[in-house]
C-alpha positions in Angstrom: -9.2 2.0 -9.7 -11.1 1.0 -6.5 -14.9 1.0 -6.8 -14.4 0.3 -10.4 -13.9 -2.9 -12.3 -11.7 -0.5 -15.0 -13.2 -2.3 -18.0 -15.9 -0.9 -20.5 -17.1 -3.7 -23.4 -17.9 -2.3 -26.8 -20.0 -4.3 -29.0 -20.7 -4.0 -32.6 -23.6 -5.4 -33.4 -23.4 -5.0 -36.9 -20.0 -6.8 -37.3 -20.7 -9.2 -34.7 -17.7 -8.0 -32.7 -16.7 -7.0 -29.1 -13.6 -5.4 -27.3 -12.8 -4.6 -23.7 -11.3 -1.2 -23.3 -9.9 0.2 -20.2 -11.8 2.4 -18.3 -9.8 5.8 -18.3 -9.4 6.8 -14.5 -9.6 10.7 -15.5 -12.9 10.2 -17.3 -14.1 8.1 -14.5 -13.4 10.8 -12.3 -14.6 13.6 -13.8 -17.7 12.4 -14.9 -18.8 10.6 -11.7 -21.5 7.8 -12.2 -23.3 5.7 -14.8 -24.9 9.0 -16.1 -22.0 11.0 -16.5 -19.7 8.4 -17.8 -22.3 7.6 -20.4 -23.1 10.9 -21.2 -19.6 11.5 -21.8 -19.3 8.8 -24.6 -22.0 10.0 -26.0 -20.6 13.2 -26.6 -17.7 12.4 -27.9 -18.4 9.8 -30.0 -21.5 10.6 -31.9 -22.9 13.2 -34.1 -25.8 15.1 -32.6 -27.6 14.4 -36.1 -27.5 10.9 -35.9 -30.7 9.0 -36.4 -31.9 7.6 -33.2 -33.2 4.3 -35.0 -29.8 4.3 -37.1 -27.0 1.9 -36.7 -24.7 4.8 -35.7 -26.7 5.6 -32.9 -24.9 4.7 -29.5 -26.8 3.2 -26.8 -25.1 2.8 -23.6 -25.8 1.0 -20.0 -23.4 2.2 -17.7 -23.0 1.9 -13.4 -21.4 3.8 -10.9 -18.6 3.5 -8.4 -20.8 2.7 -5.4 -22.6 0.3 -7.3 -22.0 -3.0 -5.7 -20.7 -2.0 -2.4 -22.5 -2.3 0.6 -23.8 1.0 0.2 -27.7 1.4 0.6 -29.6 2.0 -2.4 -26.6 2.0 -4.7 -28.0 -1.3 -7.2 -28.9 1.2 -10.2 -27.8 1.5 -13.8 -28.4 4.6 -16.2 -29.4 3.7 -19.9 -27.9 6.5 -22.3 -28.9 7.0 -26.2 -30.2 9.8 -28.4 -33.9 9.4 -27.8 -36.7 8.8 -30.5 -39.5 10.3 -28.7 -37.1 14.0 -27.9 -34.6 13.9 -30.4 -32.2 14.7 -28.1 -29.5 13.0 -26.0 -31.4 10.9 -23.4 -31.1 8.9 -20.1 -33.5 6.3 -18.3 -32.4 4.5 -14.7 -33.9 1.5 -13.2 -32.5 -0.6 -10.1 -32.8 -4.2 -9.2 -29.7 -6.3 -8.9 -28.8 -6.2 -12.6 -26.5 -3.3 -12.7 -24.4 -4.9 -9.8 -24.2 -8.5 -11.5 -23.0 -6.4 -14.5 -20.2 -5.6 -12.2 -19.5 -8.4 -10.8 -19.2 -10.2 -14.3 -16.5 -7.9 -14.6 -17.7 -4.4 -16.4 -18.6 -0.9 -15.6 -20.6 -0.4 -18.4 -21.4 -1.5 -21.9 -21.4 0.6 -25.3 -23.1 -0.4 -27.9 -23.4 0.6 -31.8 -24.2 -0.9 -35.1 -27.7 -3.2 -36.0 -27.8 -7.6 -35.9 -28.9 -9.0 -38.6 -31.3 -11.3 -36.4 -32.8 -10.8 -33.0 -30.0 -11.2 -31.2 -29.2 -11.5 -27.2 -25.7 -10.2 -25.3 -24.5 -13.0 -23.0 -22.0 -11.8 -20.5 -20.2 -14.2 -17.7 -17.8 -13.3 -15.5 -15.8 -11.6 -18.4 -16.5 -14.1 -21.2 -18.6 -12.5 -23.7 -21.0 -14.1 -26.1 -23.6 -12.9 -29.0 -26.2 -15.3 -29.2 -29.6 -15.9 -31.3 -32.8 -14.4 -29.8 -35.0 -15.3 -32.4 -36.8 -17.6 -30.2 -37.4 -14.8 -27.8 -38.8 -12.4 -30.0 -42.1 -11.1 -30.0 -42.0 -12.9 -26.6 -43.5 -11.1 -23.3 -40.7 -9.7 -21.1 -41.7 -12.8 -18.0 -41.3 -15.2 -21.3 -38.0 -13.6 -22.4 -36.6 -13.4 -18.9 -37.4 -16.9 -18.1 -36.0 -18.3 -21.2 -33.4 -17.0 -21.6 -32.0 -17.9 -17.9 -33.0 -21.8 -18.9 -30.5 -21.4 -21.7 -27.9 -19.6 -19.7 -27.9 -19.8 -16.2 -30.8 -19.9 -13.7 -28.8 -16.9 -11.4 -28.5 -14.8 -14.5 -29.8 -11.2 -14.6 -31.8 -10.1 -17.6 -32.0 -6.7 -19.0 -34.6 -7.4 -22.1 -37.5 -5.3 -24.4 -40.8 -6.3 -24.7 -42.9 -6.5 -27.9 -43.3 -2.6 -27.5 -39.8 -1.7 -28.4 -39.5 -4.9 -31.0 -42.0 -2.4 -32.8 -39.9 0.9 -31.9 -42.7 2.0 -29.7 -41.5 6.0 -28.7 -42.8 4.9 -24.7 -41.4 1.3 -24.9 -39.0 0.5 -21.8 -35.5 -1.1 -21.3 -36.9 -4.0 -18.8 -34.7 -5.7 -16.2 -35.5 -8.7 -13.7 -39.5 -8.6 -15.1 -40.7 -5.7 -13.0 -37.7 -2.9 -13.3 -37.6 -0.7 -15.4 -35.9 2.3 -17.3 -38.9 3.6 -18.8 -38.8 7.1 -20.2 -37.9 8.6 -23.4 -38.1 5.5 -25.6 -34.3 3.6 -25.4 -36.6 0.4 -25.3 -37.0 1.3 -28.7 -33.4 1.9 -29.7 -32.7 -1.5 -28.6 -35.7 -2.8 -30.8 -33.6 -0.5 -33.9 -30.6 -2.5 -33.0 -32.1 -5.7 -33.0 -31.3 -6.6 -29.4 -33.6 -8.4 -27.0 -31.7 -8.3 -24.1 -28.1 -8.0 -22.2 -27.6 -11.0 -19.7 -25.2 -10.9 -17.3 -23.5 -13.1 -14.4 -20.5 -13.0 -12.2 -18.6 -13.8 -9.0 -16.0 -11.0 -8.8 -16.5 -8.5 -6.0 -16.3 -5.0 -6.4 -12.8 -3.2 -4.4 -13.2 -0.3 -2.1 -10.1 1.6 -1.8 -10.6 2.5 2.3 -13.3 -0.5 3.8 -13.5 0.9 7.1 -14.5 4.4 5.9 -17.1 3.0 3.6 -18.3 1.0 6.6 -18.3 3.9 8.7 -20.4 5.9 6.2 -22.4 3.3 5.4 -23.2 2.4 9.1 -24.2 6.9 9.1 -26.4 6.6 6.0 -27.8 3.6 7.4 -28.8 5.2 11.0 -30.3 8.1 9.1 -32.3 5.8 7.2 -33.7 4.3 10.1 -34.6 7.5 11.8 -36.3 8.9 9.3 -40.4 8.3 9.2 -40.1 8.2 5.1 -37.8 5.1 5.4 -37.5 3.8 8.5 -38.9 0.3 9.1 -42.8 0.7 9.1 -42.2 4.3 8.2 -43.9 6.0 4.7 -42.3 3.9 1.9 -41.5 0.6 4.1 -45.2 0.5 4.8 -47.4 1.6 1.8 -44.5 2.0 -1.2 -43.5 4.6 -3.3 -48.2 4.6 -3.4 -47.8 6.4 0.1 -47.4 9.7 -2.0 -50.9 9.3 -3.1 -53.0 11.0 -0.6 -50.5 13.2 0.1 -50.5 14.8 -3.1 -54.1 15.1 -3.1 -54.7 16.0 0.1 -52.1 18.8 -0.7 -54.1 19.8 -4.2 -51.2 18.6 -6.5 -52.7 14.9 -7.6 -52.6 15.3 -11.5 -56.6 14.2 -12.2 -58.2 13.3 -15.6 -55.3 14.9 -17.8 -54.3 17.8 -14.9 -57.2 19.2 -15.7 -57.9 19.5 -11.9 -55.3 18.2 -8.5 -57.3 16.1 -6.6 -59.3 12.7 -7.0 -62.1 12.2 -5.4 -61.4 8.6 -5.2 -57.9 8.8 -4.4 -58.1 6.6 -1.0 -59.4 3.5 -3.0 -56.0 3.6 -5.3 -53.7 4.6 -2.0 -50.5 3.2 -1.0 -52.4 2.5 2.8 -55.6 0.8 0.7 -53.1 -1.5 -1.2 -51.5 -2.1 1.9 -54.9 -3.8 3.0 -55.9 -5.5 -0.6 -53.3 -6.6 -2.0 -49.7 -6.9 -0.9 -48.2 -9.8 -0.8 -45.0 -9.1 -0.1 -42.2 -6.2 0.1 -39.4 -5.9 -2.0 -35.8 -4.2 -2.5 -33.3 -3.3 -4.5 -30.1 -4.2 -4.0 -28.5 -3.0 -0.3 -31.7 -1.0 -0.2 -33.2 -1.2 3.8 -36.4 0.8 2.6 -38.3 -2.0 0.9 -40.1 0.2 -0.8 -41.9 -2.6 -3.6 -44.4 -3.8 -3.7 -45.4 -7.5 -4.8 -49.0 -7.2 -5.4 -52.1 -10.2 -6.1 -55.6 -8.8 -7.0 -57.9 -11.4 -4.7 -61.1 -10.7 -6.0 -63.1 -8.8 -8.5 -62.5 -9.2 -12.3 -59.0 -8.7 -11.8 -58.6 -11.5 -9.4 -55.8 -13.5 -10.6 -53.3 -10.5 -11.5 -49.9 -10.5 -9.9 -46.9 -9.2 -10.0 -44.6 -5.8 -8.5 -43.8 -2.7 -9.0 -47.1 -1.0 -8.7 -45.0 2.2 -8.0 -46.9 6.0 -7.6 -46.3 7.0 -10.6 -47.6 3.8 -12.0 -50.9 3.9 -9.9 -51.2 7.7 -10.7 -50.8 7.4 -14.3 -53.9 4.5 -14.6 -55.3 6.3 -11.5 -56.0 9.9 -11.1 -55.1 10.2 -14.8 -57.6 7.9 -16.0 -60.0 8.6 -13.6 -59.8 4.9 -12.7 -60.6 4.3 -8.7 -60.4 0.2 -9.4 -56.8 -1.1 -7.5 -57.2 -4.3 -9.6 -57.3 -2.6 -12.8 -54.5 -0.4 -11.9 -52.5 -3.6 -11.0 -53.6 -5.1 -14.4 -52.7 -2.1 -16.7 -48.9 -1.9 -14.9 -48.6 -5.8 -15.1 -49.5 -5.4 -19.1 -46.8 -2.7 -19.2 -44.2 -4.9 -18.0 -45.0 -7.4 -20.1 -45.1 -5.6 -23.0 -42.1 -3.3 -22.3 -44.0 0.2 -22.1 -43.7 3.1 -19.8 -46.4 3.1 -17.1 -46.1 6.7 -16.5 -46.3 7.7 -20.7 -48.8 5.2 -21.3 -51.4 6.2 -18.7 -50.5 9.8 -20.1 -51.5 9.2 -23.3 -54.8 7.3 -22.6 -55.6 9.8 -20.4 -54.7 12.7 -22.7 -57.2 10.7 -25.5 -60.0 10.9 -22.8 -59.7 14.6 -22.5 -60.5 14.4 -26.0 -62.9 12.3 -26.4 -64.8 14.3 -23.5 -64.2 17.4 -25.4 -65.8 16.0 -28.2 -62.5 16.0 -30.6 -62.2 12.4 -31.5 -65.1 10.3 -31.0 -66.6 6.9 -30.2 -66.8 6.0 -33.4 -63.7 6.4 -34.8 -61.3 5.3 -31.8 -63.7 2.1 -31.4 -63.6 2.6 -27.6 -65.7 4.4 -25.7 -62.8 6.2 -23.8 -64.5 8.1 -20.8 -62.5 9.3 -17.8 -63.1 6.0 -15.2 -63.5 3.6 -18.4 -60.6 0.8 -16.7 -61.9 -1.8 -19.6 -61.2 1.0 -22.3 -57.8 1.7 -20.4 -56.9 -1.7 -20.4 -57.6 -2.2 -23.8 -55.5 0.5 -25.3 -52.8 -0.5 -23.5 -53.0 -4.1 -25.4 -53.8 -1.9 -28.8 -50.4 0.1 -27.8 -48.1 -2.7 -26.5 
């Protein structure tokens, strides 16, 4: 099959085992994509009253047939699971290079099942396969994890890892991958946490076969000219310039900026926290995913102000909305401080400024109380935000 590698690996975590199983071209086919092909497994293979935290439960990390190709914007990977925070079956994406290194190392995706009896790591090399101890790793911040582990593997590795927020089956922990990506929603970070596995770390050299190169050029070369037409992703268009951030006064200036729990649509201070005001403070650099022209992240340093000092990417709309409008936060620096601690602890930028801004609404309503929470959490509060974020991490 071109566009696939044909190979799926199955680990047990419980037994310590792995196999490689053929991809089945029909399945491949008729559910197109990391989220269908994983969605498939799931429903086939697992009860829908399994446990989410239980050994049974399946947790899968699956990639697509354009994945890897020269084809823009195509360097994603779906996480699939039964979800602790819905109950239901679940999926969370993220992009970065990871899901095309998976690839190249020689699988589509990866199915796991079972629970290790230590922290344990998935070390995956052009094929080879290895379960290794990740008891040095644990309770370690995701820049900690991803570093060392690379040091004991291979300095071109890509890391897909939890932080110390699904090590504690946080319901909003994250699946984290290269430091900044992430698949945040619905809680798989904790599934991994259940399972006892820190991270899956992968390199290869294989390349990934197209079964017609000149069409895929051809198409590619289209997709590419539309890209660079458009004033959303061309070159110093919307997202090249500002980031995903450039949303920001749009949405407000269009009434639909979520503000202080929804409780109204616009923010009166929504300039300060703008994609174009970031622009101006504190990028540093932009940043893509993998065959992605748009460079739509953002590598970010706070200069000055208490925050001076913070670095890192991924300051994303959501991200800057969530600590932002939500929280009634107008500080950039404290936005940038609040998504760095998210990364680091392996949490969910957009459900953890939801919920901190959801206890403000109470608070302000006069439902829980000063007292009790030990924070005085007011709507603009950024040293109450930041500190429930290191309460919740």
């Amino acid at each position: 099959m071109k566009g696939f590698t044909g190979k799926i690996l199955r680990v047990d975590l419980s037994s310590s085992s792995y196999t490689s199983q053929d991809l089945d071209e029909k399945t491949a086919r008729e559910f197109l994509g990391g989220r269908g092909l994983g969605a498939k497994i799931l429903y086939d293979e697992q009860n829908a009253r399994t446990d989410p935290f239980s050994p049974e439960n399946i947790l899968v990390f699956a990639t697509g047939p354009l994945t890897g190709t020269k084809t823009p914007s195509s360097g994603r990977h779906f996480v699939i699971s039964k979800s602790p925070a819905t109950g239901g079956m679940t999926f969370a994406s993220s992009g970065g290079t990871w899901a095309v290194e998976l690839k190249k190392a020689g699988y589509d995706a990866v199915v796991v099942k079972g629970k290790a009896k230590k922290p344990t790591y998935l070390w995956i090399e052009d094929g080879d396969v290895e379960l290794k101890s990740a008891e040095a790793f644990w309770g370690k911040f995701v820049s900690e994890t991803d570093e060392g582990i690379r040091d004991e593997t291979h300095s071109d590795a890509k890391v897909l890892c939890i932080g110390p927020a699904g090590e504690k089956k946080s319901f909003i922990a994250s699946v984290m991958n290269e430091k900044y990506r992430a698949a945040g929603r619905t809680g798989l970070g904790a599934v991994m946490g259940s399972k006892n596995l820190k991270a899956i770390v992968v390199k290869g050299e294989k390349n990934v076969e197209v079964a017609n190169s000149i069409g895929v050029t051809r198409a590619v070369a289209k997709a590419l000219k539309k890209i660079s037409e458009s004033d959303v992703t061309k070159e110093e268009g919307g997202l090249n310039a500002y980031g995903t951030a450039v949303l920001t006064n749009v949405m407000n200036a269009s009434g639909i900026y979520p503000t202080k729990n929804f409780q109204t649509g616009t923010f009166e201070d929504a300039e300060d926290i703008s994609g174009e005001r970031m622009a101006e403070t504190l990028l540093e650099e932009k940043t893509a995913c993998y065959e992605c022209p748009i460079e739509c992240g953002r590598r970010v340093k706070v200069k000055s102000g208490k925050y001076a000092g913070v670095e890192g990417e991924s300051l994303e709309y959501e991200s800057s909305w969530a600590f932002g409008g939500q929280c009634g936060v107008n500080d950039l620096g404290a936005l940038a401080k609040a998504n760095h601690l998210c990364n680091e602890y392996g949490l969910d930028t957009i459900s953890t400024g939801s919920t901190i801004g959801f206890a403000m609404e109470l608070m302000e309503r006069g439902i829980i109380s000063k007292d009790k929470v030990g924070l005085n959490l007011t709507f603009g509060n950024d040293d109450a935000m930041i500190k429930m974020i290191e309460m919740m991490g």
